[in-house]
N, CA, C, O and CB atoms as a CASP TS submission, in Angstrom:
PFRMAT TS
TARGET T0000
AUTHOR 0000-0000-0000
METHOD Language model
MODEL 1
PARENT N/A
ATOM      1  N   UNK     1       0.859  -1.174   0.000  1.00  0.00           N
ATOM      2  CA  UNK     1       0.000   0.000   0.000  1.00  0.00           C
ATOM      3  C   UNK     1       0.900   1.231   0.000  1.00  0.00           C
ATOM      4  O   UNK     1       1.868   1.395   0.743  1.00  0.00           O
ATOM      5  CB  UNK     1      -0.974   0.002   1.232  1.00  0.00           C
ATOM      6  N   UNK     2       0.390   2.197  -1.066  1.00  0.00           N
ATOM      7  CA  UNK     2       1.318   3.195  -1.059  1.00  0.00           C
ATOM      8  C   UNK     2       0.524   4.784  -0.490  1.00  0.00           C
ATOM      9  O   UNK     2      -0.564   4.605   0.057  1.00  0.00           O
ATOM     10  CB  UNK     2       1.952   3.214  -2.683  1.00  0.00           C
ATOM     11  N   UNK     3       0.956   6.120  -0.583  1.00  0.00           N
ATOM     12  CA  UNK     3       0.169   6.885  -0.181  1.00  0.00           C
ATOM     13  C   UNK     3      -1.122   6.797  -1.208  1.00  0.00           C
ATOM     14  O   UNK     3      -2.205   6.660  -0.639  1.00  0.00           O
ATOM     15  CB  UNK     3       0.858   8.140  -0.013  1.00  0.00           C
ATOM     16  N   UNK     4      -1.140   6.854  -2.515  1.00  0.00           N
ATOM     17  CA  UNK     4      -1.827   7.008  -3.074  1.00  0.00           C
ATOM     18  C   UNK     4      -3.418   5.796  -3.003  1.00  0.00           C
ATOM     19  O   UNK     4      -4.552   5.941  -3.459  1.00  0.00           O
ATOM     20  CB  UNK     4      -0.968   7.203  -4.057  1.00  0.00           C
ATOM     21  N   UNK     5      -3.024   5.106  -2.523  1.00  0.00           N
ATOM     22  CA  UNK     5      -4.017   3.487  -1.611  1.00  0.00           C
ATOM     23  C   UNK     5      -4.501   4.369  -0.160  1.00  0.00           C
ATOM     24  O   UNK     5      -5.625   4.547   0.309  1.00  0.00           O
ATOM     25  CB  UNK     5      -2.482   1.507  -0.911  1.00  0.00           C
ATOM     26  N   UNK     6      -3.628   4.663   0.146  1.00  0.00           N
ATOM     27  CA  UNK     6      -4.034   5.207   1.588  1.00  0.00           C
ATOM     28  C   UNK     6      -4.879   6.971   1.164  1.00  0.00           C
ATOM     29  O   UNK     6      -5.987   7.146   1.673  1.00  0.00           O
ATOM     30  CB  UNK     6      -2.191   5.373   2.784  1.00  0.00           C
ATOM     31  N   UNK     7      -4.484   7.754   0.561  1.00  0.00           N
ATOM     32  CA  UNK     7      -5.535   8.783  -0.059  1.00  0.00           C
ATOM     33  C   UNK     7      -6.991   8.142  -0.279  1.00  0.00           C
ATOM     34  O   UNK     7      -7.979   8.576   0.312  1.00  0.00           O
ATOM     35  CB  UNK     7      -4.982   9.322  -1.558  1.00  0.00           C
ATOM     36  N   UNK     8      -7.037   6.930  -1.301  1.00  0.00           N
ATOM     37  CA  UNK     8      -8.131   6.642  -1.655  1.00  0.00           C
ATOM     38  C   UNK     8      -9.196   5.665  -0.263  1.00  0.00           C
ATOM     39  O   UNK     8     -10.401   5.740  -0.024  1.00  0.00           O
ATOM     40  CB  UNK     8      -7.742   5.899  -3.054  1.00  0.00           C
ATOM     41  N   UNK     9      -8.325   4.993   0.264  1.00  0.00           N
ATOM     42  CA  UNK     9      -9.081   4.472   1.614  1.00  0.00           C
ATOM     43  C   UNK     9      -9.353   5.729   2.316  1.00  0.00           C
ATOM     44  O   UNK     9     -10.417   5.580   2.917  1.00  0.00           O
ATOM     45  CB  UNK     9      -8.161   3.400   2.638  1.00  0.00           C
ATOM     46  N   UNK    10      -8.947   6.716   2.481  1.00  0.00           N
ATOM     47  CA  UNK    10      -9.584   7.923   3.218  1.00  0.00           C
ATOM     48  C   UNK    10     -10.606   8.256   2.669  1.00  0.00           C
ATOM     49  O   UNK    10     -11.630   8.219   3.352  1.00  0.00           O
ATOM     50  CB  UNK    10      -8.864   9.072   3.336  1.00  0.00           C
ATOM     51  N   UNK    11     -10.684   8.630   1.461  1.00  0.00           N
ATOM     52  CA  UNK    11     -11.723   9.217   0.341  1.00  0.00           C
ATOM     53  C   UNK    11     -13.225   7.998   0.756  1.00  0.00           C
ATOM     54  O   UNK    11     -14.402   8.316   0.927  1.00  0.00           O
ATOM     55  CB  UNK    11     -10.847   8.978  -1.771  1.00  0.00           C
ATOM     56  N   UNK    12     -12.603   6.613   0.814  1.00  0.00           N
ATOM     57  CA  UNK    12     -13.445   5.930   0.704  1.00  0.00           C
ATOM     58  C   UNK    12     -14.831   6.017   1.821  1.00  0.00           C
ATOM     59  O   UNK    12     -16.031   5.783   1.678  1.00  0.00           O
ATOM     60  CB  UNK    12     -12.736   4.859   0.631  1.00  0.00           C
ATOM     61  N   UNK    13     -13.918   6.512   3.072  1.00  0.00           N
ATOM     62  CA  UNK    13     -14.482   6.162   4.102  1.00  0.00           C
ATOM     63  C   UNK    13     -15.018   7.751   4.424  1.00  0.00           C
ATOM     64  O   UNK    13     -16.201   7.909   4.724  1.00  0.00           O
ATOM     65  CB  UNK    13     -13.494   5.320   5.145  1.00  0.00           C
ATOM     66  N   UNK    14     -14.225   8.754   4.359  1.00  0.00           N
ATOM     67  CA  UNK    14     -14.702  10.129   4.748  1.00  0.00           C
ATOM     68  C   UNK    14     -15.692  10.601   3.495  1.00  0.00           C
ATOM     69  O   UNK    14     -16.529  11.475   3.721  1.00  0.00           O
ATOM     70  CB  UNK    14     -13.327  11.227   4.983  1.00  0.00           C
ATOM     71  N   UNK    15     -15.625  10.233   2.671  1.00  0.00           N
ATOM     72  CA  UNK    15     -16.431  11.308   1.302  1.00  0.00           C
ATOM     73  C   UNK    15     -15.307  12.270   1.114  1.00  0.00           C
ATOM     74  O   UNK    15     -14.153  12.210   1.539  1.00  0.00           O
ATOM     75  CB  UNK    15     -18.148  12.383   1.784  1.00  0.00           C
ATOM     76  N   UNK    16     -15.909  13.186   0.372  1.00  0.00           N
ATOM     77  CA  UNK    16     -15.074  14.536   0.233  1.00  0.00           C
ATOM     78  C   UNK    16     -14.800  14.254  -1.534  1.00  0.00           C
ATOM     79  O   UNK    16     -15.411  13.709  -2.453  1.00  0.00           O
ATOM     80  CB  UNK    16     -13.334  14.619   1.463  1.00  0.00           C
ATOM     81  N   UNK    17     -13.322  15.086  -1.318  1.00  0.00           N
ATOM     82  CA  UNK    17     -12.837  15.178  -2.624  1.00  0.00           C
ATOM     83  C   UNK    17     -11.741  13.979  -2.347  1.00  0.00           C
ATOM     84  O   UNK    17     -11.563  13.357  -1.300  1.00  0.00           O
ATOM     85  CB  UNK    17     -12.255  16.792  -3.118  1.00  0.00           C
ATOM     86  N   UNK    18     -11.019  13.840  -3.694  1.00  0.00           N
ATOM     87  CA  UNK    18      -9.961  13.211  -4.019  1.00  0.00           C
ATOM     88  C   UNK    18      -8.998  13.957  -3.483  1.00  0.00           C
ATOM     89  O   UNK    18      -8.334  13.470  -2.569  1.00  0.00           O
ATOM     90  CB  UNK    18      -9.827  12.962  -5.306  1.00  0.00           C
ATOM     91  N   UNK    19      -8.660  15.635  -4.067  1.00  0.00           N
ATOM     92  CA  UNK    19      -7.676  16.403  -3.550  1.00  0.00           C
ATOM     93  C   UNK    19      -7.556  16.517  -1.918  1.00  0.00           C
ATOM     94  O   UNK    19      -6.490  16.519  -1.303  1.00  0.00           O
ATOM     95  CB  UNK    19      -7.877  17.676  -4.150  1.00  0.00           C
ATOM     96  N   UNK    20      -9.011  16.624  -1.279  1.00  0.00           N
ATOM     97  CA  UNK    20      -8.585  16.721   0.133  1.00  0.00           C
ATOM     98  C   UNK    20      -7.976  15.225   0.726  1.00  0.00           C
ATOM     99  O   UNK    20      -7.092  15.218   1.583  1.00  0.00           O
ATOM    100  CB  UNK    20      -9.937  17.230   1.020  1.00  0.00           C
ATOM    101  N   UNK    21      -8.432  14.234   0.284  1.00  0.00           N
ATOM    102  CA  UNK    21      -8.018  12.887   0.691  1.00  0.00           C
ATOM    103  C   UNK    21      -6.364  12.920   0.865  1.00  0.00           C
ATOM    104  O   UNK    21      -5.748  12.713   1.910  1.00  0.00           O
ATOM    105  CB  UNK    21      -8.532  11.753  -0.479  1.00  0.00           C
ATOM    106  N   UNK    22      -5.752  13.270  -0.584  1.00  0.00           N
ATOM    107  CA  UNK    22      -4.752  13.567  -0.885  1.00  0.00           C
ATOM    108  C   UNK    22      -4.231  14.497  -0.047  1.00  0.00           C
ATOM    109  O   UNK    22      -3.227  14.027   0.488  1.00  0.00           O
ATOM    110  CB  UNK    22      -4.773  13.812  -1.961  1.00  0.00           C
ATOM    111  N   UNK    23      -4.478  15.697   0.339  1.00  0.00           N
ATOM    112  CA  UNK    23      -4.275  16.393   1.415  1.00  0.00           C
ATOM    113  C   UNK    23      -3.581  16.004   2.626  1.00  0.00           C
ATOM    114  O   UNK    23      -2.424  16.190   3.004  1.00  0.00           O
ATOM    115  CB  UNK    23      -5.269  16.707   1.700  1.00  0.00           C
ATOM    116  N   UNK    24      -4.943  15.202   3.324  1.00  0.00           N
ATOM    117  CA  UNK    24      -4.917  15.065   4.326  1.00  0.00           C
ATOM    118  C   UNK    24      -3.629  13.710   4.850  1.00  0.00           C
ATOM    119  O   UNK    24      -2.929  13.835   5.855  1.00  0.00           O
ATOM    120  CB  UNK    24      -6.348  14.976   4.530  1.00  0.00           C
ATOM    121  N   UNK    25      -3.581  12.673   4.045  1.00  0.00           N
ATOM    122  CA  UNK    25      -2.626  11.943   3.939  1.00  0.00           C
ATOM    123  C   UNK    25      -1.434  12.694   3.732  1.00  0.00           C
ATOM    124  O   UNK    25      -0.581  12.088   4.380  1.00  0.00           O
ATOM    125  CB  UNK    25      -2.862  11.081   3.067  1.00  0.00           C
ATOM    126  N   UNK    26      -0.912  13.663   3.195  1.00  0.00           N
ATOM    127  CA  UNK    26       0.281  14.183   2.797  1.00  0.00           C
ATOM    128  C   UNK    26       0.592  14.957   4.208  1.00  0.00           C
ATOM    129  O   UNK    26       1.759  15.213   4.502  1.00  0.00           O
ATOM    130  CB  UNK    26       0.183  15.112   1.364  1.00  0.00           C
ATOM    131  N   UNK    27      -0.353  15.273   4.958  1.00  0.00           N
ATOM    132  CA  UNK    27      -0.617  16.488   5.754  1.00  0.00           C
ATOM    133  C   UNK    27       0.196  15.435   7.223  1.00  0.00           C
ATOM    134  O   UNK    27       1.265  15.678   7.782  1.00  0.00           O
ATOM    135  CB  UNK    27      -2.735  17.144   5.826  1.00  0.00           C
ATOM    136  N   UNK    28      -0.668  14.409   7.472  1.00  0.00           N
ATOM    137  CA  UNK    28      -0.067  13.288   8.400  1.00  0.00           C
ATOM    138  C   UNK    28       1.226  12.834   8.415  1.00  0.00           C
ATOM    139  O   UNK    28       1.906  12.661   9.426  1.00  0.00           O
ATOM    140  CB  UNK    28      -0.660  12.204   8.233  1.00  0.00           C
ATOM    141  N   UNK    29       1.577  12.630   7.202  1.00  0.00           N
ATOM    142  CA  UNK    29       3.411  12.432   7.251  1.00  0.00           C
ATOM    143  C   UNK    29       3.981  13.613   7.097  1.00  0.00           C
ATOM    144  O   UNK    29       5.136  13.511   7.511  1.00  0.00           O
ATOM    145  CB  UNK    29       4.160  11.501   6.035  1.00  0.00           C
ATOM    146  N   UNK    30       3.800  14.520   6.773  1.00  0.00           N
ATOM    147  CA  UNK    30       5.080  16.259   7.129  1.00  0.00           C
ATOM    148  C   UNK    30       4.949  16.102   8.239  1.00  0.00           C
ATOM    149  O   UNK    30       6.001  16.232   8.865  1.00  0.00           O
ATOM    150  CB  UNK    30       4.722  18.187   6.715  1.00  0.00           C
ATOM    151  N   UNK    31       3.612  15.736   9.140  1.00  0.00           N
ATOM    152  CA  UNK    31       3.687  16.120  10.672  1.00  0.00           C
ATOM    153  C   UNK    31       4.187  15.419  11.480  1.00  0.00           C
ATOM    154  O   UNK    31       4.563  15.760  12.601  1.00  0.00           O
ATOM    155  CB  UNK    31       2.651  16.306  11.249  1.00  0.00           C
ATOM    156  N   UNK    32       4.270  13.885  10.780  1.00  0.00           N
ATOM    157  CA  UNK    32       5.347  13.254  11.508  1.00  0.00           C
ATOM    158  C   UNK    32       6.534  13.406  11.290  1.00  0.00           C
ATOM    159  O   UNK    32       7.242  13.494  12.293  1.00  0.00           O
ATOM    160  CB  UNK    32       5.302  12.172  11.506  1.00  0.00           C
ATOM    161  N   UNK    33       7.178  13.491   9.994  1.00  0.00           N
ATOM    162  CA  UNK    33       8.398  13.786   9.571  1.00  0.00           C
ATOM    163  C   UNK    33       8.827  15.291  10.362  1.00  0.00           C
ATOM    164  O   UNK    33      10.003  15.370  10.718  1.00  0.00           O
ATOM    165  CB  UNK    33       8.353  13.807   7.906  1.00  0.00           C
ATOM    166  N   UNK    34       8.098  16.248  10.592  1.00  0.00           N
ATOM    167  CA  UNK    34       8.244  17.665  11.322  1.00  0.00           C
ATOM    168  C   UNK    34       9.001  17.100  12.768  1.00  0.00           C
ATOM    169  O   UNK    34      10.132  17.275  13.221  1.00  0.00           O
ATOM    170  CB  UNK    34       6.483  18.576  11.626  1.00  0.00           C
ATOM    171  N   UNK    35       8.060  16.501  13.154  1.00  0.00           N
ATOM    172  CA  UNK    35       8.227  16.064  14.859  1.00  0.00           C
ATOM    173  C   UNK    35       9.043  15.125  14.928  1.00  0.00           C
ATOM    174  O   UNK    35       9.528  14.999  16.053  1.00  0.00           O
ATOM    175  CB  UNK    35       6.966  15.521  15.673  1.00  0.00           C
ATOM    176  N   UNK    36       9.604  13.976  13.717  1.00  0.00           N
ATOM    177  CA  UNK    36      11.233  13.431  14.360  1.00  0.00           C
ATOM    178  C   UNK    36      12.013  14.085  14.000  1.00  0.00           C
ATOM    179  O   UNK    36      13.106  14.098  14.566  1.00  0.00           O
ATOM    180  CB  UNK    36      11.867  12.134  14.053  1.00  0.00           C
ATOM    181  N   UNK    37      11.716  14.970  12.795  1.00  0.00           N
ATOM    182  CA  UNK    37      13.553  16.424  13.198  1.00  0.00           C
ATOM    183  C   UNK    37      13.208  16.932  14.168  1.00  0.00           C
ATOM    184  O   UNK    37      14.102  16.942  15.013  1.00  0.00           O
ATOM    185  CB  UNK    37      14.081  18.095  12.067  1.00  0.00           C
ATOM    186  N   UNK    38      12.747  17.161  14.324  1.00  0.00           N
ATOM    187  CA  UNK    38      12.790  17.966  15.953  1.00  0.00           C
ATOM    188  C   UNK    38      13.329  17.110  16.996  1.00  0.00           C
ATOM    189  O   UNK    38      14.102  17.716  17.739  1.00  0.00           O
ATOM    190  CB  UNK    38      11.220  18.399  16.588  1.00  0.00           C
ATOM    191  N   UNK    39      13.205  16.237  17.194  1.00  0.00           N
ATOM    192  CA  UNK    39      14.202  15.222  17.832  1.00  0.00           C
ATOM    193  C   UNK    39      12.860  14.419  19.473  1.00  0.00           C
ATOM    194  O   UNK    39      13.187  13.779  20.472  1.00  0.00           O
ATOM    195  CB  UNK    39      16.165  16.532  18.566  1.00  0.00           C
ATOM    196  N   UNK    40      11.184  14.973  18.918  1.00  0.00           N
ATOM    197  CA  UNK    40      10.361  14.021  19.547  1.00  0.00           C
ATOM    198  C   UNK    40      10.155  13.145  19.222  1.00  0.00           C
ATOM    199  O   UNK    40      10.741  12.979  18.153  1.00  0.00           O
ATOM    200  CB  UNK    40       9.505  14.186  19.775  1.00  0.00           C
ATOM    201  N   UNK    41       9.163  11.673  19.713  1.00  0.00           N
ATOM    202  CA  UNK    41       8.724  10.923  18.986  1.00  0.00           C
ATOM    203  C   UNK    41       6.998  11.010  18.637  1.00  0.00           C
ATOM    204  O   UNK    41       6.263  11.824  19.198  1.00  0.00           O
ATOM    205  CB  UNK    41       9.219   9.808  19.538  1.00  0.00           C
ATOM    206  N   UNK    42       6.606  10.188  17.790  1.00  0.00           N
ATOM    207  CA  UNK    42       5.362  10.264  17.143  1.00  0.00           C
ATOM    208  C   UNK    42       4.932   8.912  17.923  1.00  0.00           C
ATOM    209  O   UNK    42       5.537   7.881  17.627  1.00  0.00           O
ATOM    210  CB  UNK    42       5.363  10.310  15.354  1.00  0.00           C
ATOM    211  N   UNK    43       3.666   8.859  19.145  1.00  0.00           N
ATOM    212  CA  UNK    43       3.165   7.804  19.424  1.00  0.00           C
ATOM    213  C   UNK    43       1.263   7.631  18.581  1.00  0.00           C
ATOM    214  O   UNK    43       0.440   8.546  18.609  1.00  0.00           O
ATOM    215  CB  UNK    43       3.362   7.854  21.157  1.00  0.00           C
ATOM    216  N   UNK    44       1.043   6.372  17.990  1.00  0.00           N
ATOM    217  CA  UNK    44      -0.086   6.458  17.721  1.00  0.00           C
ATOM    218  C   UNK    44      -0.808   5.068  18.262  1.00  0.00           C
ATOM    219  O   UNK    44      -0.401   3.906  18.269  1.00  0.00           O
ATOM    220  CB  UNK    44      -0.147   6.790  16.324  1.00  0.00           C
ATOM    221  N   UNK    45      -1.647   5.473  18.568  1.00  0.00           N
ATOM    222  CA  UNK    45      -2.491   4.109  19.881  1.00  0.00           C
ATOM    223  C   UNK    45      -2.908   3.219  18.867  1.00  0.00           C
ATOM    224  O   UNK    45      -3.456   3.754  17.903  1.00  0.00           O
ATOM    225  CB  UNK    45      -4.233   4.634  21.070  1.00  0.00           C
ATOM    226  N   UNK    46      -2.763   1.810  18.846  1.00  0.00           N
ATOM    227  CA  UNK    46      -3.447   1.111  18.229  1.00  0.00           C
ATOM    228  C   UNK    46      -2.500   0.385  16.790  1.00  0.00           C
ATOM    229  O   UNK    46      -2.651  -0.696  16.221  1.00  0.00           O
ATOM    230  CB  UNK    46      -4.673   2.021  17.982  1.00  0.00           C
ATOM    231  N   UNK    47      -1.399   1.641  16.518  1.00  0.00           N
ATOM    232  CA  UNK    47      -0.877   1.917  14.916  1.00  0.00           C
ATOM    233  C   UNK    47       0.474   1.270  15.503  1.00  0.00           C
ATOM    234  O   UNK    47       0.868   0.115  15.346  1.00  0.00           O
ATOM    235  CB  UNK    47      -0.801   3.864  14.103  1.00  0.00           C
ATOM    236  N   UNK    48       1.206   2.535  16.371  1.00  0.00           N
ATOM    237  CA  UNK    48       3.003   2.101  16.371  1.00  0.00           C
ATOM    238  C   UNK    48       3.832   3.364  17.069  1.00  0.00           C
ATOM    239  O   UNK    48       3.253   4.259  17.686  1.00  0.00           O
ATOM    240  CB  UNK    48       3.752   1.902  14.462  1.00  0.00           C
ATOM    241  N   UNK    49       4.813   3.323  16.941  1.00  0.00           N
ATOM    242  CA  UNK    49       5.592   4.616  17.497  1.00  0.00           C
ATOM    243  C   UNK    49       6.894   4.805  16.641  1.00  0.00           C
ATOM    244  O   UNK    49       7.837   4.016  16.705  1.00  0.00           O
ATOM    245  CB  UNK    49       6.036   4.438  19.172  1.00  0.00           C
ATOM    246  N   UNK    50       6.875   5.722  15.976  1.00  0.00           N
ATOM    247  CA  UNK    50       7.824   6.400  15.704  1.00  0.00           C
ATOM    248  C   UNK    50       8.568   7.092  16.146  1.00  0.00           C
ATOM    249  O   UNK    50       8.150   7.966  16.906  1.00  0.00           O
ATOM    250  CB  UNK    50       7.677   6.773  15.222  1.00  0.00           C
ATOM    251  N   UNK    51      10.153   6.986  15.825  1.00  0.00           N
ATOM    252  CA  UNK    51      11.090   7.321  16.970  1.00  0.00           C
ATOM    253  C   UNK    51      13.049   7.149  15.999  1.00  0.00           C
ATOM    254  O   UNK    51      13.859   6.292  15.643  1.00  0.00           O
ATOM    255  CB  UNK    51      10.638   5.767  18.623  1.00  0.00           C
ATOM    256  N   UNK    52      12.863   8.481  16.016  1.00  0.00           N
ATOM    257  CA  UNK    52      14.911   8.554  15.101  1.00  0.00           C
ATOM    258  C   UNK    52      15.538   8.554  15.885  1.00  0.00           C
ATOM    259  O   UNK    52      15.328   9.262  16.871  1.00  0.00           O
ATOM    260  CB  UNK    52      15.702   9.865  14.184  1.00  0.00           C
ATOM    261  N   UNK    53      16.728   7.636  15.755  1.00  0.00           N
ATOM    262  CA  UNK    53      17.956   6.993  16.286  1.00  0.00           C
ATOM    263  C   UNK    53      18.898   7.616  15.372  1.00  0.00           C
ATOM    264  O   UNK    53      18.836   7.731  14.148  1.00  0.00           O
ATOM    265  CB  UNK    53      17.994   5.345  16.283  1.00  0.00           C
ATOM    266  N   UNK    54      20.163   8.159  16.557  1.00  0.00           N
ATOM    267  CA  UNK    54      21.352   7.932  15.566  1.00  0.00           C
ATOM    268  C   UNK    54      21.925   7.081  15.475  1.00  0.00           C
ATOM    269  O   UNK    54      21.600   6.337  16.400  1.00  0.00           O
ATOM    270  CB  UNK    54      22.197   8.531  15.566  1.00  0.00           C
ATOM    271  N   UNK    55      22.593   6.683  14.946  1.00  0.00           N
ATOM    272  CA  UNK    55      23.084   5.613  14.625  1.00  0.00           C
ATOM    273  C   UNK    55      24.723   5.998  14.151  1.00  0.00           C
ATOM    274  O   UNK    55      24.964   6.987  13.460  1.00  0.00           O
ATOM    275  CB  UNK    55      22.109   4.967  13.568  1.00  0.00           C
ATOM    276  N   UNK    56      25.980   4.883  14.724  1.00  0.00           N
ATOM    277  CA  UNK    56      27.153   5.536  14.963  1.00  0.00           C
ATOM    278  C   UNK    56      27.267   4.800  13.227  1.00  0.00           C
ATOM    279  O   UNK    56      26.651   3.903  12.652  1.00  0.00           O
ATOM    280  CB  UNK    56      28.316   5.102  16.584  1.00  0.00           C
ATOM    281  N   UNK    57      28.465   5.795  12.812  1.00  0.00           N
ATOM    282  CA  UNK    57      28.841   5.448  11.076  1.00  0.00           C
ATOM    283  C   UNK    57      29.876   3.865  11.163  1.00  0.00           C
ATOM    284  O   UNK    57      30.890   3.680  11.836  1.00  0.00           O
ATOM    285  CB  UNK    57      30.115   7.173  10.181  1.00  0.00           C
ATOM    286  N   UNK    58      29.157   2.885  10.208  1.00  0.00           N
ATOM    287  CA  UNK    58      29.663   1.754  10.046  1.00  0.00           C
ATOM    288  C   UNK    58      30.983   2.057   8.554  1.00  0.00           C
ATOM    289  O   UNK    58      31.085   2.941   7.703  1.00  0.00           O
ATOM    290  CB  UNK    58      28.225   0.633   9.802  1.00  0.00           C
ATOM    291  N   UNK    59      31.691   0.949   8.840  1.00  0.00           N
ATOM    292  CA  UNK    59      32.973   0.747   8.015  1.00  0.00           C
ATOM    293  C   UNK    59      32.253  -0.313   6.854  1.00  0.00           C
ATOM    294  O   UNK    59      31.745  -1.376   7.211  1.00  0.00           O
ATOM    295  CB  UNK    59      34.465  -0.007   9.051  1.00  0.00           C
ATOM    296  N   UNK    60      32.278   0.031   5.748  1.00  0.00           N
ATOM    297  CA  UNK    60      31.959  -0.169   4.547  1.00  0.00           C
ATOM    298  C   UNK    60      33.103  -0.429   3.523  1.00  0.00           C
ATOM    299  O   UNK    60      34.218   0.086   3.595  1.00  0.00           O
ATOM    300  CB  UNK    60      31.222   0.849   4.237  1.00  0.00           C
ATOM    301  N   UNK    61      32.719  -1.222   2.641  1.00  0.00           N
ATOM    302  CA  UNK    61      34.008  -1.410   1.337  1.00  0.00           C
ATOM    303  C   UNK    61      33.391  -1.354  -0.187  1.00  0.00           C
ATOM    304  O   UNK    61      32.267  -1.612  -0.618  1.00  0.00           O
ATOM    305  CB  UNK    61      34.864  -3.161   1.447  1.00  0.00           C
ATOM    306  N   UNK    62      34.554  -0.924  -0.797  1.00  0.00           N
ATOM    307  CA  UNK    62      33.698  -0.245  -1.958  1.00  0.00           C
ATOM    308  C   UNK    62      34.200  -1.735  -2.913  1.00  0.00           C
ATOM    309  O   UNK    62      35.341  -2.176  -3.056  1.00  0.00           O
ATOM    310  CB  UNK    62      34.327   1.762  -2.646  1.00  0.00           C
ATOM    311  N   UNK    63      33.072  -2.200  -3.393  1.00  0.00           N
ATOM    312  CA  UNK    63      32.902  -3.427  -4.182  1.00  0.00           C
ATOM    313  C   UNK    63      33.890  -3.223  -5.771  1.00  0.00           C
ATOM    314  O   UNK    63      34.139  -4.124  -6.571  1.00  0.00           O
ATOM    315  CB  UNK    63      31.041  -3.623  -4.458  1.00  0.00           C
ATOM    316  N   UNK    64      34.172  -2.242  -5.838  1.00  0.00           N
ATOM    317  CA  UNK    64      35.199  -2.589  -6.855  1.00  0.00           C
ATOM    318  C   UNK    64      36.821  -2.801  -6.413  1.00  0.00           C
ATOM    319  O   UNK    64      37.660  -3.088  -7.266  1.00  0.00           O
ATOM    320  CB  UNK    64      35.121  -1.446  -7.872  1.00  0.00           C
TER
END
């Protein structure tokens, strides 16, 4: 399922327009994406929790 599945399951269930569906889905991830730069986490009851880690830089090799 991509956003554009998840727009239309909104549409499906709220009415409205297509564009606001679209909206409103686009509107939900800036606001999560907003709130882990900021360095909170995103809890949602029922769904999951979102939450950015740093993570220390790994040693890698370049395949050629």
């Amino acid at each position: 399922m991509n956003k554009n599945d998840l727009a239309d399951a909104v549409l499906n269930k709220i009415g409205g327009t297509k564009k606001a569906a679209e909206d409103a889905v686009e509107t939900v991830f800036e606001t999560i994406a907003h709130t882990l730069k900021s360095g909170d986490e995103v809890s949602v009851a029922g769904f999951g929790t979102f939450l950015a880690k740093k993570r220390a830089a790994r040693e890698a090799r370049n395949p050629r």
